[in-house]
C-alpha positions in Angstrom: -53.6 30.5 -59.0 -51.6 27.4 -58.2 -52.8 24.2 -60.2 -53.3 21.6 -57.6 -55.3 18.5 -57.4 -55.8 15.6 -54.4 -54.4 12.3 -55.6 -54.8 9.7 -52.9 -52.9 10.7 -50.0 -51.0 13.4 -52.0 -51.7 17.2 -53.0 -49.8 16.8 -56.7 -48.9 20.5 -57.4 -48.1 21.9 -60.3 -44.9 24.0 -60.4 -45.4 27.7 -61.6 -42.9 29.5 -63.3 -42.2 32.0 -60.7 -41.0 29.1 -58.1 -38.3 27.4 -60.8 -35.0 27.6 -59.1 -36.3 27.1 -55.7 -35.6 24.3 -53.8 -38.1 21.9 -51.7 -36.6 23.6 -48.3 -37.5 26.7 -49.5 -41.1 26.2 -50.1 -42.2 24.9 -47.1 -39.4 27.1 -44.5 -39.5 30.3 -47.3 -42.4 30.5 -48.9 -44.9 28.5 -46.5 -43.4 29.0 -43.3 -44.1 25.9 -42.3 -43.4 24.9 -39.1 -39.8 22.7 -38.8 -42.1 19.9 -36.8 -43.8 19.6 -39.7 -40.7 19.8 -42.6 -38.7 17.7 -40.5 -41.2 14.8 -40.2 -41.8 15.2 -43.9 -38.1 14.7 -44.7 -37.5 11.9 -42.3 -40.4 9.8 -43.8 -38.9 10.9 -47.5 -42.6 11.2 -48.4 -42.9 14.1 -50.6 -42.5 12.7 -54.3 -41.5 15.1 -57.2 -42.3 13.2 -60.7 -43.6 9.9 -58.4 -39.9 9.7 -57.1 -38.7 10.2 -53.7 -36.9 13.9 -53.9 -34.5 15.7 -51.9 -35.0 18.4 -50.1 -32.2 20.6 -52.0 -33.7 19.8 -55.3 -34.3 22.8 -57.6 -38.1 22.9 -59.0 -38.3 23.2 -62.6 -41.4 24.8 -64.1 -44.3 22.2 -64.7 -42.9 19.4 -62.0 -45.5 18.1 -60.3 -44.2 18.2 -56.3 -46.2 15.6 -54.5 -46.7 16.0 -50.4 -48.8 13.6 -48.1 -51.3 16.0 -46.9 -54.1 13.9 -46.7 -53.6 11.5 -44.0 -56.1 9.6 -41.9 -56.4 10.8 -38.4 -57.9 10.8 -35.3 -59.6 13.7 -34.2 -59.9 12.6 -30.5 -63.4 13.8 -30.1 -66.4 12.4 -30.7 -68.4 12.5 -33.6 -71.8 13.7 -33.9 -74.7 14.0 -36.5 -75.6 17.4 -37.3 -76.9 19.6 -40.1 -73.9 22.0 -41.2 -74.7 24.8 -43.3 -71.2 25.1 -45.5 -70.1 28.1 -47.2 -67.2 26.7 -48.9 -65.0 23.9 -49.0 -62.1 22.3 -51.0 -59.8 19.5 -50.1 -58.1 21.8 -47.7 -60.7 23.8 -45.5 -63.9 24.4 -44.7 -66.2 27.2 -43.7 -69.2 26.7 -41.9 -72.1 29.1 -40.8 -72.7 28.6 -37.3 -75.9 28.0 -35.7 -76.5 29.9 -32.5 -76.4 28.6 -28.9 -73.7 25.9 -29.8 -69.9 26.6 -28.6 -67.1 26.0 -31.3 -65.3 23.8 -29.7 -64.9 20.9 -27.1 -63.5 22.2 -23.6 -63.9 18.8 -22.6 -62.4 15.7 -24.5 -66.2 14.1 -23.8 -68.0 17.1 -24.8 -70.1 16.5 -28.1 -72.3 18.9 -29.0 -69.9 21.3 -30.3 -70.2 22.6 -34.2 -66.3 20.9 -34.5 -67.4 17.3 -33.6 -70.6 18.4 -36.3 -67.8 19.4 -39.2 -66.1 16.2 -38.0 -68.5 13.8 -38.4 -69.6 15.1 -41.7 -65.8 15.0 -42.8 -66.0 11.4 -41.8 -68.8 10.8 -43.7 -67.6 11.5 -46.8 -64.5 9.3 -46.2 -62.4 12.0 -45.1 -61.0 11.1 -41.4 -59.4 14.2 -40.3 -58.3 15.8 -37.4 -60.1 19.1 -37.8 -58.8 22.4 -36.4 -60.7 25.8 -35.9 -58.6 28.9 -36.8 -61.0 31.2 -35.0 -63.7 30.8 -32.9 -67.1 32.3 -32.3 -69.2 32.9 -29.2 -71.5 30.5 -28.1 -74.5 32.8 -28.7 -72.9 34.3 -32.2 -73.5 33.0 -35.5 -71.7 33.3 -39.1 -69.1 32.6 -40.9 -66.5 30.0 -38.8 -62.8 28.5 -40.8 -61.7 25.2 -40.4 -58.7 23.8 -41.5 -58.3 20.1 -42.4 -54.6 18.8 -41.9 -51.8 20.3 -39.9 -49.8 22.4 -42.4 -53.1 24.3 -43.6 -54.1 24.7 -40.2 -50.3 26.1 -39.3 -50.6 28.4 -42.4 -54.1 29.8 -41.3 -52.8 30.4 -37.9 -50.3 32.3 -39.3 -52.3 34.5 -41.6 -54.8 35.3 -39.0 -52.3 36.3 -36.7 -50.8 38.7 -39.9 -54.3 40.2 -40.2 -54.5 38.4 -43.5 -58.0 37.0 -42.8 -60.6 39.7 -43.0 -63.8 39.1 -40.5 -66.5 41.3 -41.0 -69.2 41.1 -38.5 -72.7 42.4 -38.4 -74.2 43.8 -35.2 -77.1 45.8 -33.6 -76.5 48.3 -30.5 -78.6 50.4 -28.4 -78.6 53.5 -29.1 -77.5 56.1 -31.8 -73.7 56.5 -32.3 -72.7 59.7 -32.7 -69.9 59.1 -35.9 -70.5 57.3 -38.8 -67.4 55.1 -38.1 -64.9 55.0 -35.0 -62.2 52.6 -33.9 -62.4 51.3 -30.3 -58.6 50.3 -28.8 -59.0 49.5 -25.4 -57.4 46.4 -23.3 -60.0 43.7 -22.2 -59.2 41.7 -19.3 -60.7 39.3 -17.3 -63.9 40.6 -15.1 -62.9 39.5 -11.1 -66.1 39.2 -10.2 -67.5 37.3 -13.0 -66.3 33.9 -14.6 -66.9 34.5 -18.1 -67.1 38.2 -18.2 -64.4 40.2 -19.7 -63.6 44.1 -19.2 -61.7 47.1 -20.6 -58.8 47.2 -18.2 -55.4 49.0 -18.5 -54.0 45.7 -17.4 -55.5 43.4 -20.3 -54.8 42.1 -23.7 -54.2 44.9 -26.5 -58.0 44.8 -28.5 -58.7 47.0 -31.8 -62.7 46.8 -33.0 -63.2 48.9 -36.1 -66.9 50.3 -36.7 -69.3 51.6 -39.2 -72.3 52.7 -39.2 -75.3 51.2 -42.0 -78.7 52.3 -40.6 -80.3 54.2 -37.3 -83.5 52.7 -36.2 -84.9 55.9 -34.4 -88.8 53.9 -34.0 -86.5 51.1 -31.7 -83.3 53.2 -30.7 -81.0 51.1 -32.1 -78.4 51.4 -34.8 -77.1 48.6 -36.9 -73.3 48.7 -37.6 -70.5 46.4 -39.2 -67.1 45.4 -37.3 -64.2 44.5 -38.2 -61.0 43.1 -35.5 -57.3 43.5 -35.7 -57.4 41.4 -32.8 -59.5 38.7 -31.5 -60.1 38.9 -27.9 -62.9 36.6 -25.9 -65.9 39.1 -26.5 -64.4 41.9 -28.0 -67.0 43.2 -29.9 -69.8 43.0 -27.1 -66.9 44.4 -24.3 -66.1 47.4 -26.3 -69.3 48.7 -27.9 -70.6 48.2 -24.2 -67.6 50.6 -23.0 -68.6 52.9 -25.2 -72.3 53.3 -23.9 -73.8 50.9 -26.8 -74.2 47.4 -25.3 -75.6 44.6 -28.4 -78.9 44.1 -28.0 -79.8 41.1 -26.6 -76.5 40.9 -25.1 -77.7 41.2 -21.2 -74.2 40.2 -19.6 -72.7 43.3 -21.0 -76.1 45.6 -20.4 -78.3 45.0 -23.7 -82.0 44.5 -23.2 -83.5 40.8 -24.2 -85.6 42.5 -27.0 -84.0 39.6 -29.0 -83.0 35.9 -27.9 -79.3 36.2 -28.3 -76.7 38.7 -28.5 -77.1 40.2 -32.1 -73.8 39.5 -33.6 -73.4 37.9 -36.7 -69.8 37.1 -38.5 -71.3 37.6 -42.7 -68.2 37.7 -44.2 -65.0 35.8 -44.5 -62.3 36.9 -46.9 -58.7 35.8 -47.7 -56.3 34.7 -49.8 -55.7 31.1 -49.9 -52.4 29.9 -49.0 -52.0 26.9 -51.1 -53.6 27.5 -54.3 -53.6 31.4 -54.2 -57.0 31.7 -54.6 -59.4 34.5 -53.3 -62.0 33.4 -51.5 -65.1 35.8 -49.7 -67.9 33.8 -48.4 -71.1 36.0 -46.8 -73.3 33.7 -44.1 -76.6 34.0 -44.5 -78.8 35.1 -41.1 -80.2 32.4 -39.7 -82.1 33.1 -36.7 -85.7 32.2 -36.5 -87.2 34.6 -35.7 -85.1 37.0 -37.6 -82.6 39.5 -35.3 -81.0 41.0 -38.6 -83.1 43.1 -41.3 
């Protein structure tokens, strides 16, 4: 664990032992990968403090300093705000991860779009004092609920990114299929691509984006002919889940754009967990979303 703790505009870190020696550059370009936008800005303002005094970027931390950077920074976000009851799972000073409610998108595709769970998690933010220019790291399907990561200032958001480009974040999804799978767990790699005929429809095609879905079966219900299996991604294509169980002959229920029946009101897909490490303070975090559909999809 890193000690860390907000003090006005700056994180003040504490230095651990196993960073003496290395310099200010190194941190952010080494051990942060930060991106030079981001470093360079910080060294032209000369904003990041080491024992309250301006410090050079070559300086050598010594165990116990306490480095001081300006990540908390009013913004704008550029969208509009908008009351709404968010269900968190977790926040610090950093990020925040909601459980999304279904039949609301992520995110704005329109500047004057408001009903979108980010201008929700904004508008709380602001709230609380905290104006912030909220990024999503992932995103969810209009129609699928769970666990959703948002980060709260530009270099979290850039080391997110990152990580869930490493496979570093771990999503675990919940979902129920038609039909009884015939092994207990499978991995589904198939290219999705987009459907010709169909504006928002993807399909397994040769000529689409490389997708991996990892599955395992929890339960067979032989009374409704359905089976109800986790998933996990190693990539995170529009619809992946729903495209490939439907290649496969096991469309979600509920999910009628890729063949499910409506037996349920939504497609039943449900991110539960979250896991990762953080990137500042080291941290492990795991949040599990709670179903939230009324009535219930989920047992």
């Amino acid at each position: 664990m890193i000690i860390t703790r907000k003090n006005g505009k700056y994180l003040d870190l504490t230095v651990p032992k196993q960073w003496e020696g290395l310099t200010i550059e190194q941190i952010f370009r080494d051990l942060w990968r930060a991106p030079k936008k981001i470093i360079h800005q910080f060294r032209m303002d000369k904003s990041v403090l080491v024992n309250g005094e301006i410090a050079s970027f070559h300086y050598k931390l010594i165990s116990d300093d306490i480095l001081q950077i300006p990540l908390f920074i009013d913004e704008d976000s550029g969208i509009p705000l908008t009351p709404m009851n968010i269900h968190i799972l977790y926040e610090d000073d950093h990020l925040i991860i909601v459980n999304k409610p279904p039949s609301i998108s992520t995110h704005p595709n329109e500047k004057k779009e408001t009903n979108t769970l980010l201008n929700g998690v904004s508008y709380y933010l602001f709230q609380k004092g905290e104006k912030r220019h909220v990024r999503q790291i992932h995103r969810l399907d209009k129609d699928t609920t769970g666990a959703i990561l948002f980060g709260k200032h530009a270099l979290i958001t850039a080391m997110l990114d990152q990580m869930l480009s490493e496979r570093k974040i771990k999503r675990t999804y919940m979902a129920i299929v038609h039909g009884k799978l015939k092994k207990k767990k499978g991995t589904i790699h198939a290219k999705i691509g987009r459907d010709r005929h169909h504006p928002t429809k993807r399909r397994v095609s040769p000529t689409g984006q490389d997708a991996i879905t990892h599955y395992e079966v929890l339960n067979y219900n032989d009374k409704k002919n359905t089976t109800l299996i986790t998933c996990t991604l190693d990539t995170g294509r529009t619809h992946q889940i729903r495209v490939h169980l439907s290649s496969i002959g096991h469309p979600l229920v509920g999910d009628r754009l890729y063949g499910g029946k409506p037996d349920v009101q939504r497609p039943a897909l449900h991110a539960k967990f979250l896991e990762f490490v953080h990137p500042i303070t080291l941290e492990y975090i795991r949040v599990e979303a709670p179903f939230i559909d009324h009535p219930p999809i989920f047992p």
